[in-house]
N, C-alpha and C positions, 0 to 999 in steps of 0.2 A: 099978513102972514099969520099976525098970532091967532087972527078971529078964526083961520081957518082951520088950524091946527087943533083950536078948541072945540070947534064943527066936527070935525073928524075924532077927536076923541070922545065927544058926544055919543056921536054915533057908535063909534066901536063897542062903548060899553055898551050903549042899546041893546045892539043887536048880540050879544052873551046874554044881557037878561032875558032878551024875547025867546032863545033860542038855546037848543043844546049846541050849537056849533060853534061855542066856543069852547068845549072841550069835546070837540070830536065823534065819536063815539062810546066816552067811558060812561058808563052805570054811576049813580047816586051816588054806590058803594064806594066805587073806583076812585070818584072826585072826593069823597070823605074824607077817604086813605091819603090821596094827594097831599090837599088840606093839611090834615096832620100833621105830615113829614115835614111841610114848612116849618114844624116847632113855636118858633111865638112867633113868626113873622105873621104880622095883621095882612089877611088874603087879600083883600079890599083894595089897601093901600100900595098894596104890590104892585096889582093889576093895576090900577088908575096909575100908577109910574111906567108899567110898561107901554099901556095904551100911549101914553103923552109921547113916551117915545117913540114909538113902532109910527104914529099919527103926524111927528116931526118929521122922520126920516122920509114918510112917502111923499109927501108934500113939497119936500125941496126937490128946486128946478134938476134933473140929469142932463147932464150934457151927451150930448150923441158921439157912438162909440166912433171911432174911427180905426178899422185896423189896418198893422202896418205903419201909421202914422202916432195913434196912445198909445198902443201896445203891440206888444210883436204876434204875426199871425202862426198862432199853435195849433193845430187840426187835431179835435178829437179823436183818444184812440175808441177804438173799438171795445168795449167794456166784456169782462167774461159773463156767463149766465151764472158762474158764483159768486159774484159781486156780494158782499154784506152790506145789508142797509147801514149807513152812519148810523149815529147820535141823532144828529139832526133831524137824518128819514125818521129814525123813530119814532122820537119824540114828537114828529109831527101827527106821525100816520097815531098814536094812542093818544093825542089831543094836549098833552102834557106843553108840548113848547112854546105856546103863547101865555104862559102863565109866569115863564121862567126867562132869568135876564141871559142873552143871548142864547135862548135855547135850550140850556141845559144848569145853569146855575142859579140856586135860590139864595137872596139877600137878605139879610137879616135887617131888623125896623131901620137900625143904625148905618148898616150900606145903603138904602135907597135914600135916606136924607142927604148920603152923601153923593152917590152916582147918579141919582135921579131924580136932585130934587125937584118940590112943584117950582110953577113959576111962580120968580120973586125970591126965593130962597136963598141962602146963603149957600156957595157950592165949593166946595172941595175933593175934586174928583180922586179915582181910585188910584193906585199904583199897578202895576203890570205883577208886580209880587207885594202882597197885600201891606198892610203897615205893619210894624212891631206888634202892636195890640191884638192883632191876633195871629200870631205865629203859634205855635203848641208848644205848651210851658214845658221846658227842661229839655226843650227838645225831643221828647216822649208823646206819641200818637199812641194812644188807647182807643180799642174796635172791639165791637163783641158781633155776633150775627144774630138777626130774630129768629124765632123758630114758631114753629105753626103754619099759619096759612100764610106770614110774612117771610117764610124762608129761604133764603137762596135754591136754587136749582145745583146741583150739585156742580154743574160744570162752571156755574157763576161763582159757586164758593171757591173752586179753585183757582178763577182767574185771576178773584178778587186778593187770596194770597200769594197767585206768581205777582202782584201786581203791587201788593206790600214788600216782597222781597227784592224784589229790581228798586224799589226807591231806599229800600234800608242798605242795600249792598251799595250802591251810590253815593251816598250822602251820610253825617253824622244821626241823623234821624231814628230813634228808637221807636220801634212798632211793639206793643204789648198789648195783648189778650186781655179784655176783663169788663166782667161784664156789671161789676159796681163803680167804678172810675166815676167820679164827678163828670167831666170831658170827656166824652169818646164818641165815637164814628159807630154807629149801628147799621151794617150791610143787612138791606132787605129786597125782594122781590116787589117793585112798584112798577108801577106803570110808563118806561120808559128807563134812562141812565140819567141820574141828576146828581148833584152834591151841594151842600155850600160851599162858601171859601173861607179858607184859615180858619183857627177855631173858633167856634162861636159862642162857646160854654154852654154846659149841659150835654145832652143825649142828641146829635146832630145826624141825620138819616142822609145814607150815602144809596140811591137805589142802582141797583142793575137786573133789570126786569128780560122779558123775552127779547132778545135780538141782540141785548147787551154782554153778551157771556163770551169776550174775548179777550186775550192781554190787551188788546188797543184800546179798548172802549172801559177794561178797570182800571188802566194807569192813567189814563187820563182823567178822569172823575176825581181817580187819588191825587193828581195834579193841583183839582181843584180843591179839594180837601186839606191840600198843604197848603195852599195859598195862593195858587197859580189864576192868570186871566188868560184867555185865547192868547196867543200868538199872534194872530193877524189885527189885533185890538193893539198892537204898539204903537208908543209916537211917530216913531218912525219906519211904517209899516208902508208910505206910498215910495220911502225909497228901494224897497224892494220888491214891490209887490204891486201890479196894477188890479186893482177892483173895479169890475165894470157894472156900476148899478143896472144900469140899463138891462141887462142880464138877470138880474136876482129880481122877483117878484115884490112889491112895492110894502107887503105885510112884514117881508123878514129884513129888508134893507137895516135897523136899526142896528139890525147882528154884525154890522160892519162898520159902525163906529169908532173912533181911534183916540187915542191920548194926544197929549203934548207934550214937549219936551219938560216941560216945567212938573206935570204930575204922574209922568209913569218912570220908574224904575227900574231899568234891566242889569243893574250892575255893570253895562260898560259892556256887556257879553251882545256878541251880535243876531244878527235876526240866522234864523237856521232853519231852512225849506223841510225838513227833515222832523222840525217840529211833532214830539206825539200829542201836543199842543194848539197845534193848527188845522182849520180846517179842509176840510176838503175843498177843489178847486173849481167842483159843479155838481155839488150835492142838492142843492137848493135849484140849481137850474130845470124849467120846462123843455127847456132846449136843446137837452144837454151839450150845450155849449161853456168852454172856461168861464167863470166870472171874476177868476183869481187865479192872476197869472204870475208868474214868474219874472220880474222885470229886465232884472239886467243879465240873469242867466236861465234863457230859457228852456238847456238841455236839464234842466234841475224840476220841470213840470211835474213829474214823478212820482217827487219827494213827497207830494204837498197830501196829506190823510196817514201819515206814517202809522206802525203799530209799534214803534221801536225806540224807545227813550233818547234820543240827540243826546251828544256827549255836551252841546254849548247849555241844554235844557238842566242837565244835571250839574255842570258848572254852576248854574244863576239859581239852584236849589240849594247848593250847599253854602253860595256866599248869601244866600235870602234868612239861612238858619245862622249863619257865624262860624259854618265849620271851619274857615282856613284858621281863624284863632288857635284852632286846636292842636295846632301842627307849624309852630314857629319855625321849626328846623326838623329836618329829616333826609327823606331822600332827595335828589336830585332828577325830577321828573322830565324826560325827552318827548318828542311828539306830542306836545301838545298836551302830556297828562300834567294829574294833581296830586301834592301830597292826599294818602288816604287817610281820613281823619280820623278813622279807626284804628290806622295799623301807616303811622307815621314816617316809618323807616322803608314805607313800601309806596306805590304808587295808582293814584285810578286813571285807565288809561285808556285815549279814543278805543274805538271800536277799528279792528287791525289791529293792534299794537299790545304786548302784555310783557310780561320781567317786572322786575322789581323795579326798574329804571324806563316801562315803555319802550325798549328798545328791543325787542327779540316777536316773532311773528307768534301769535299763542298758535299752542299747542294743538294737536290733532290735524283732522283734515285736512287738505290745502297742499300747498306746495310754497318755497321758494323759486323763485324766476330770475334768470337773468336775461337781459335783452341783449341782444347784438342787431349788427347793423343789416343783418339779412332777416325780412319774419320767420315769427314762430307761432305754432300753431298748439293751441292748449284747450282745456275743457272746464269749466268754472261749474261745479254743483254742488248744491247741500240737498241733505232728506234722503229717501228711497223713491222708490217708484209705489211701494205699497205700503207707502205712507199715508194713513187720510188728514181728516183735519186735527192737527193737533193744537192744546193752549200754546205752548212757547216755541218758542224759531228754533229749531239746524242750523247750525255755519259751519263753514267751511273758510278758513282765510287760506289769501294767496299772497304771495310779495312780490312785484317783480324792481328787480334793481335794473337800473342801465351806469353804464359808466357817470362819473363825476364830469358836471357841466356838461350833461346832453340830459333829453327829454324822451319821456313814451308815448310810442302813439301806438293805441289798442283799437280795433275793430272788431265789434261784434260780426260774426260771420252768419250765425245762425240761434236762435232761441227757439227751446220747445219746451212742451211740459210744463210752458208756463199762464202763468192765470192774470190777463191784463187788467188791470184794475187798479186806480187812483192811490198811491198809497204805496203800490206794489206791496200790499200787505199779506198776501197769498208765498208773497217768495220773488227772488229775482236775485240780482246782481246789483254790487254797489263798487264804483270807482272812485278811489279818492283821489282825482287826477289833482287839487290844489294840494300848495307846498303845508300849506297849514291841514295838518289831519282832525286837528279838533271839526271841522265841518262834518255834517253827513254827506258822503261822497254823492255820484249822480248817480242814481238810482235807475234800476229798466227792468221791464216786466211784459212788453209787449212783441207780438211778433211782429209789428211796423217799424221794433226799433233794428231788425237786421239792416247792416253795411252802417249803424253808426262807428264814425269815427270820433275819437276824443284824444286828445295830446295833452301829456300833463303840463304842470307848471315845473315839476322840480324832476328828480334822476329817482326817484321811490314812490312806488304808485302801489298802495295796498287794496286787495280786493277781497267784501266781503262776498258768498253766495250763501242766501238766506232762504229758506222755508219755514212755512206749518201746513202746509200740503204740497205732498207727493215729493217729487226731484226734478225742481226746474233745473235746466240746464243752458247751458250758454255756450258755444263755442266762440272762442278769440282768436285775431291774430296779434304779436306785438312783436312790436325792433325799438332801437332808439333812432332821434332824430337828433340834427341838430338845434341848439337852444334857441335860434333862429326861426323857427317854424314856430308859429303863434301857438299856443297855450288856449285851448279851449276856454278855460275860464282862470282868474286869476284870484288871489284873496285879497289883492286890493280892489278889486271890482266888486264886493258885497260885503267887505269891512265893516265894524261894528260902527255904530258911531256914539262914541262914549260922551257920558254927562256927567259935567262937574256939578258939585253939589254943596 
């Protein structure tokens, strides 16, 4: 196995020196630029770590899929024709993702001795939220942007700061301007969306190039900037989640590698389909077939490419920095929220839910609901209809209560207006039919999901309706049931699984 491995990473590099095809299509120039942004990381040694691995991964045996029996059978929906290319697409299609670990992130000399060493090496893999040593000192992230021909495009400089402000309003995390800072994050237009992870000291290049200019594709970069790893890279990612290599083409298989209990980190917080952290579920596919599925809740398909920061993502962000310290005593937070470590006497609170205390529906759009035992028939929408594309979401929240000890059951009747696509990052509808609202509810955005039915777990079921184009809509019906009637999905069926430490 290892002769082979070593055959194969042979070659791999070969065939980059013989050839431009190992970066694509990019110009001299383009690769120079690349280059550089790495900062000190030695290019060389990068590559011969990725080659080992990408050259490991294809070479192990796959076992042949079995659906129905490995995993449960999910039929592709029908994709819109405004689909956004991922990260991934991108990076693929401007030659950038084979240079970078998983795709999109660059490691500095010091992570690849550790996440990739040669063979023979001493190993000490990464944490899911990086180690102390680089976290960003004081809690203070410092960015400045390049200017010149390294410019943001205007629209990426905006998204890049709705994309500062959704993690500063979130978390203790100070974001400041400046462009002398010893440590800082420099946003430039490169070739593709890349970051490193956690600080790395010095002037660290964070890029968002063409394709990349949306809130989904800057906070998650910033994810990585803060110290974040993929989502589907957890120890415990096969208990939620079935990966089918057999599916994913044999050069990016490495991108779905996973921790162990022993060296990844989630603070105890559980995996969350909703992830702005995870990948898409057939980005990478020829087939467009899943290659990552949903395992033990498979109406939660949806979820998986979000553009939308998870309230569990933001929890494992403020306990990654030490915010709860900050906040010994304060308010008395419901549904699932956090003390705000800003503003202590107040609360940060799932997505549904707002008051000082997480208990009152926020404001604006939406309605309250009450269920009885005959349907009712409602309209779930956010945005306009002459709305185009815009950086940040519309909502609209809904609440519907049913009596104490009974259950809701909602059925989508009808979906228009809407844009079906992975992620449902276009806009749709979000159910939090589990008792626990810290999850991202189940997400729908297709017109294949009319006459879904969903029964919650508990008597309070918050709905969000989300856009940044136009005014999807959704019509429901809902009553209660009784507690009796099974529960679509339950939170003890994708419960976190905590590690002592």
């Amino acid at each position: 196995m290892q002769q082979m491995i070593l055959a194969s990473v042979v070659a791999f590099l070969a065939s980059i020196a013989a050839s431009d095809s190992g970066w694509g299509t990019m110009t001299a120039a383009q690769i120079d630029q690349f280059k550089q942004s790495l900062g000190e990381t030695d290019v060389n040694k990068f590559d011969a770590a990725l080659a080992r691995a990408r050259a490991a991964a294809a070479a192990e045996e796959i076992p042949e899929s079995r659906p129905g029996v490995d995993e449960p059978i999910i039929v592709p929906k029908t994709k819109s024709n405004l689909a956004e290319d991922t990260i991934s697409q991108i990076n693929t299609k401007t030659g950038v993702a084979p240079h970078l670990y998983h795709g999109d992130m660059i490691l500095t000399n010091k992570q690849i001795d550790v996440v990739m060493p040669a063979s023979g090496a001493a190993s000490r893999k990464k944490r899911q939220a990086q180690w102390p040593a680089e976290l960003w000192a004081g809690r203070t992230v410092y960015y400045t942007f390049a200017t010149g021909a390294a410019a943001l495009s205007a629209r990426a400089k905006q998204v890049a700061l709705l994309g500062i402000d959704q993690w500063r309003k979130a978390t203790c995390i100070s974001f400041v301007q400046s462009a002398t800072a010893k440590n800082r994050i420099r946003f430039f237009k490169g070739d593709g969306c890349y970051s490193n992870v956690g600080m790395t000291g010095g002037v660290q290049d964070l890029s968002l190039g063409d394709g990349c200019e949306t809130i989904g594709h800057a906070a998650h970069e910033l994810g990585h900037a803060l110290g974040f790893w993929h989502t589907q890279s957890r120890w415990d990612r096969d208990t939620f989640l079935n990966v089918i290599l057999a599916r994913i083409p044999a050069q990016w298989r490495d991108q779905f590698s996973k921790e162990t209990s022993a060296t990844n980190h989630n603070y105890g917080v559980t995996y969350d389909y909703g992830s702005i952290m995870h990948y898409d579920g057939r980005e990478l596919s020829s087939t467009n077939q899943y290659y990552a599925l949903t395992k033990l809740a498979p109406t939660y398909q949806d979820n998986i490419g979000s553009y939308i920061l998870s309230f569990n993502e933001i929890v494992m962000m403020n306990a990654h920095y030490g915010c709860p310290t900050k906040c010994t005593s304060g308010a008395t937070c419901l549904n699932g929220g956090i003390r705000n470590p800003r503003a202590c006497n107040q609360c940060l609170c799932p997505s549904g839910w707002a008051g000082t205390q997480c208990a009152a529906r926020p404001a604006g759009c939406g309605a309250a609901l009450t269920a009885t035992a005959a349907a009712q028939t409602t309209t779930i929408a956010a945005g306009s209809a002459s709305m185009g594309q815009t950086n940040a979401f519309a909502m609209c929240n809904y609440l519907i209560r049913a009596p104490a000890g009974k259950k809701v059951q909602i059925v989508l009747t009808t979906l228009t207006n809407n844009e079906c696509v992975d992620g449902c990052y276009h806009g749709g509808i979000e159910i939090k039919a589990m008792s626990d609202h810290r999850y991202t509810g189940i997400r729908k955005c297709c017109a294949e999901d009319k006459g879904t039915a969903i029964v919650s777990q508990g008597n309070v079921v918050p709905i969000i309706a989300f856009s940044r184009l136009n005014r999807p809509t959704t019509t429901i019906t809902y009553k209660w049931v009784e507690a009796t009637v099974v529960s679509t999905v339950t939170t003890a069926k994708i419960a976190g699984t905590k590690i002592t430490y």
